[in-house]
C-alpha positions in Angstrom: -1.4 -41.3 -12.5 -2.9 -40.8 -15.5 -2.7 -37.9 -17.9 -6.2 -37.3 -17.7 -6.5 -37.4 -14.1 -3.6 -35.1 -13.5 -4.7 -32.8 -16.5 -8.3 -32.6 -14.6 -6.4 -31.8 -10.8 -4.3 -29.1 -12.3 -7.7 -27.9 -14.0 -10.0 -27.6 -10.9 -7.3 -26.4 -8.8 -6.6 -23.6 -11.4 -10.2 -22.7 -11.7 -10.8 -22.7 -7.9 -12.9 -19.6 -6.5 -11.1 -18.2 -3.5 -13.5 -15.6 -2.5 -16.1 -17.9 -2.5 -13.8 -20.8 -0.5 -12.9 -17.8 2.2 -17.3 -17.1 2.7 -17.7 -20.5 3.7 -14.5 -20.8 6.1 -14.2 -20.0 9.7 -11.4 -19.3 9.8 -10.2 -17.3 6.5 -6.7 -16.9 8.1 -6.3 -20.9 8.8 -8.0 -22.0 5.6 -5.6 -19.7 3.5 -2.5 -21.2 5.2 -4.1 -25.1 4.7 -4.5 -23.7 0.9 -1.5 -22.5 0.6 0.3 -25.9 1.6 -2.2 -27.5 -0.5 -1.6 -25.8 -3.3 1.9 -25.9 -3.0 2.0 -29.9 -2.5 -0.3 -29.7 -5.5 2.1 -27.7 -7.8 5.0 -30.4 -6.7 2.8 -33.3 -7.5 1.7 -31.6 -11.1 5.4 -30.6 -12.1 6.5 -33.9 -11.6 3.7 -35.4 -13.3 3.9 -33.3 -16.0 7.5 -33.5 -16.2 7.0 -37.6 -16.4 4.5 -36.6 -19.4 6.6 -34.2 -21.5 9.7 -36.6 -20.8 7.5 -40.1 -22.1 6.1 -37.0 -25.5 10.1 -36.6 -25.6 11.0 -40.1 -26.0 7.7 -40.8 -28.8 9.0 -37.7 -30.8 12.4 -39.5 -30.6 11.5 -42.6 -31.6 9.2 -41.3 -34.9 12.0 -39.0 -35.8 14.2 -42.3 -36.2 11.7 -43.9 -37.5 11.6 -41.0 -40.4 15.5 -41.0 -40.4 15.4 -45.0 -40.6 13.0 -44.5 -43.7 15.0 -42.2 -45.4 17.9 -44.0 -44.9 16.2 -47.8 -46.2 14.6 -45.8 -48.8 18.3 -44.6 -49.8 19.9 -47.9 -49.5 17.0 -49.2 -51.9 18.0 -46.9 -54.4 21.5 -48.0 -54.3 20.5 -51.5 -54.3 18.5 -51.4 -57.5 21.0 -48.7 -59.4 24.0 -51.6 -58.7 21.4 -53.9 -60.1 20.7 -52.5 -63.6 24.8 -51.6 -63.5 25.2 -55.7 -62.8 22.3 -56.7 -65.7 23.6 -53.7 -68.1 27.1 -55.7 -67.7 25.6 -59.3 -68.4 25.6 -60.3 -64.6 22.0 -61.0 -64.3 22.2 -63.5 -61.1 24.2 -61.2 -59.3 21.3 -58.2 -60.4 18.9 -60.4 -59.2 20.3 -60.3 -55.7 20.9 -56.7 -55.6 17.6 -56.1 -56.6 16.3 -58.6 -53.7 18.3 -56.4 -51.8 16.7 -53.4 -52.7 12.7 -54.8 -52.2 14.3 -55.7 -48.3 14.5 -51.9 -48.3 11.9 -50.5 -49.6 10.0 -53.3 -46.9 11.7 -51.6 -44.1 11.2 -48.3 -45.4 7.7 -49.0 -45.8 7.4 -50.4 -42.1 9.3 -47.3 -40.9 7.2 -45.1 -42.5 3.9 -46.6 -41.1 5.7 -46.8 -37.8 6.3 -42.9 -38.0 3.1 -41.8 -38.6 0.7 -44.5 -36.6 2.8 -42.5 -34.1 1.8 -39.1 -35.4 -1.7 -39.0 -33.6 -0.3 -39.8 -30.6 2.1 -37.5 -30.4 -0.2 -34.9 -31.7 -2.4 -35.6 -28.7 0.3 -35.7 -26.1 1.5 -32.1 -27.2 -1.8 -30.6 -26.8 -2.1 -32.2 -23.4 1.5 -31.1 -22.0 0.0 -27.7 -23.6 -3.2 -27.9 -21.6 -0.9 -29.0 -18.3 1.7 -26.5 -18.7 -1.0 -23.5 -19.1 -2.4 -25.4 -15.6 0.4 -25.0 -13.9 1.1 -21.7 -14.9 -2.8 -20.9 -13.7 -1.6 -22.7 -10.1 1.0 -20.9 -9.7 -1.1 -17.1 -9.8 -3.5 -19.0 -7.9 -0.5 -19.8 -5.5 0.6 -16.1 -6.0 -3.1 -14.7 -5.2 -3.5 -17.0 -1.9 -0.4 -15.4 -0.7 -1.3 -12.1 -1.0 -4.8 -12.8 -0.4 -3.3 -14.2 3.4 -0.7 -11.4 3.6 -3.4 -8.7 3.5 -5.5 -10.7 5.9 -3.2 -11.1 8.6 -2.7 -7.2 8.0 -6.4 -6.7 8.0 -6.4 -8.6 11.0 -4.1 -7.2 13.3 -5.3 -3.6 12.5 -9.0 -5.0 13.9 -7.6 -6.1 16.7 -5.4 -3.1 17.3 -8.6 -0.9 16.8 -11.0 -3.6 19.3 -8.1 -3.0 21.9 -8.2 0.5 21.8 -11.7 0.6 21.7 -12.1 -1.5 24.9 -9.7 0.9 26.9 -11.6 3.6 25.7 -15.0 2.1 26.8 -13.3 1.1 30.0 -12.5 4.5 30.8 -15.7 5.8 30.1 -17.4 3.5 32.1 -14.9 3.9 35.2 -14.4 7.6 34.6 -11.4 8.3 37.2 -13.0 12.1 37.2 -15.9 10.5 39.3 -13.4 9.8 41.7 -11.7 13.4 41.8 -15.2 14.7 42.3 -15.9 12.6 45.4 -12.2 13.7 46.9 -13.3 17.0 46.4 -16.6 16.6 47.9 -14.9 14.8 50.9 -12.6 17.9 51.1 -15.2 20.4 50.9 -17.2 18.5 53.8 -14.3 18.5 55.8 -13.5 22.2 55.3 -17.4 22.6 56.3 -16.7 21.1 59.3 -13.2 23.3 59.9 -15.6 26.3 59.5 -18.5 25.2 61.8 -16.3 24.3 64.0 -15.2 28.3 64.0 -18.3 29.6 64.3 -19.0 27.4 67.6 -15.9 28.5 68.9 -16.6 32.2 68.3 -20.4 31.8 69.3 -19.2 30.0 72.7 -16.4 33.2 73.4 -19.3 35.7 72.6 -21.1 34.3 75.2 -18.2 34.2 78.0 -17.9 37.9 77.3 -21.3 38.5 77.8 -21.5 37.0 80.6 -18.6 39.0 82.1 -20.7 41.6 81.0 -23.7 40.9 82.9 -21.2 40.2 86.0 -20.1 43.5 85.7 -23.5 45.0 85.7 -24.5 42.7 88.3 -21.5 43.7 90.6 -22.6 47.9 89.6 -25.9 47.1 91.2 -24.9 46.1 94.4 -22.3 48.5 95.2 -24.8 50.9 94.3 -27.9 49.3 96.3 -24.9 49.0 99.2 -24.2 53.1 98.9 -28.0 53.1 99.2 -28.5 51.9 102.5 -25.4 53.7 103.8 -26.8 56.9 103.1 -29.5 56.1 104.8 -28.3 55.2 108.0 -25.9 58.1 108.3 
């Protein structure tokens, strides 16, 4: 993977708009758990990518610092070289001079090579540092994005249940307001009241039907009056 390509991942991921991700979704509740795994997968990838980059920065910052040491240390040997030289051609010893001072030109070539190596590696590693910067402020970005999806889900799910918690209730209240158990009660009581109707009319016939037996005992006894009278009648009259 390259640096770019991971440095532009761990950029769009960072940068992502949750709010507007959740308008489009369906499903805010499923998407947030699919980001969340995303995200997290995403993080794993980038730290290990960006471990791979800051390790290969590591081993270029190595390298030039022993390429800076190795120049230092021909250029020292060079010195050396050339002082033993004009100690050797002070003392007369010209040939032997000569080959110290060949000594020291083999030097201050290696010096000179170490030095360019160093800083023809100075760019580079200027460059990588700047990108592990740019990936490292990434990450950190993906992780509060990580951090925000979390809580973004954990108030959902919250928000959630409480809506269904208030749809439930307010099902069993419509429930009962559209199968009012009062409306029952009332036609109990109506039932009752019929049949305590009833009881009473039932009374009244029964006391209607006795008056009339007792006036009819009533006009028996009147009837009975007249004809022992009309019977005294006659009697008189035939004594």
């Amino acid at each position: 993977m390259s640096k770019q390509t991971i440095l532009g991942r761990v950029t769009q991921l960072a940068k992502a708009n949750i709010n507007a991700l959740l308008d489009q979704a369906e499903d805010p509740q499923k998407m947030l758990d699919q980001l969340i795994r995303d995200y997290t997968n995403n993080i794993s990838e980038a730290e290990q990518a960006v471990a791979t980059t800051i390790g290969n920065l590591r081993m270029l910052e190595a390298d030039h610092k022993e390429d800076v040491e190795a120049a230092a240390e021909w250029g020292t040997k060079a010195l050396a070289a050339s002082k033993k030289a004009d100690e050797l051609r002070a003392g007369g010893s010209a040939a032997d001079a000569d080959k110290f001072d060949n000594l020291a030109k083999v030097a201050l070539g290696r010096q000179i090579q170490s030095e360019k190596e160093a800083k023809t590696a100075e760019p580079t590693i200027a460059a990588q540092t700047e990108v592990v910067d740019k990936l490292k402020a990434g990450l950190d970005s993906m992780k509060n994005k990580l951090t925000e999806l979390r809580a973004k889900r954990d108030e959902l799910v919250a928000r959630s249940r409480t809506a269904q918690a208030q749809n439930t209730m307010m099902d069993a209240v419509k429930n009962i307001d559209v199968m009012d158990p009062t409306s029952d009660l009332n036609r109990f009581e109506e039932k009752v009241r019929r049949e305590e109707a009833m009881a009473m009319g039932k009374q009244e016939l029964a006391a209607s039907s006795l008056d009339a037996q007792f006036e009819s005992l009533e006009d028996l006894g009147k009837t009975s009056e007249i004809e022992a009278r009309l019977a005294a009648l006659k009697q008189g009259r035939a004594a």
